[in-house]
N, C-alpha and C positions, 0 to 999 in steps of 0.2 A: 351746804350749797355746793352744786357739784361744776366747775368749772371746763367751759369747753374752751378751746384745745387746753390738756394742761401744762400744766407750767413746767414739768418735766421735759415734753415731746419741745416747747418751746427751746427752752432750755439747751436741749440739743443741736439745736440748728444755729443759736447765737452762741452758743459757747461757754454759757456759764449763768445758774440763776440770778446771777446780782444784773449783769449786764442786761438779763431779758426783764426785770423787774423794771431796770431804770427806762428801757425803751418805750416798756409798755402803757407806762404813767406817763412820761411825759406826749405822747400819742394820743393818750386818752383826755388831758389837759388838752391839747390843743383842739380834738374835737368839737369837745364840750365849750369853750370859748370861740372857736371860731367856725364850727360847723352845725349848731345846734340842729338846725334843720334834719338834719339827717338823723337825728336819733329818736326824735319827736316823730310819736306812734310807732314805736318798736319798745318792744319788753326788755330788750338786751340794754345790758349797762356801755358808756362811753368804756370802761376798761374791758370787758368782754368784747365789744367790736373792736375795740384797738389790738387784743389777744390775737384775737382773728387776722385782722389784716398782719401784724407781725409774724405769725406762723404760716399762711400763705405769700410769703415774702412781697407784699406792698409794700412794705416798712419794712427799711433796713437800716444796721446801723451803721456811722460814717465812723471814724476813730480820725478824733481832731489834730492836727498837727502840734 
């Protein structure tokens, strides 16, 4: 399965695969629980739209105090 954007080019813009891994799940968890709608009638999976908005910077990540 060929994944768009990849996790690389991601990778690059957050700084590191672990960090764009942890953003990406938990984005996509939150879709899937609290925006079903929006995925309903689309082929794309909750973590490929969450890929998506993550590497066009929708989602970004906060670093907790």
């Amino acid at each position: 399965m060929l994944f768009e954007p990849p996790i690389d080019e991601i990778a690059k813009r957050i700084g590191n695969v672990y960090t764009a891994t942890i953003i990406i799940g938990a984005r996509a968890k939150e879709l899937e629980s609290k925006i079903p709608a929006l995925l309903q009638g689309s082929s794309n999976l909750a973590i490929e739209y969450a890929a998506k908005e993550v590497f066009s910077g929708k989602v970004i990540a906060v670093k907790a105090k």
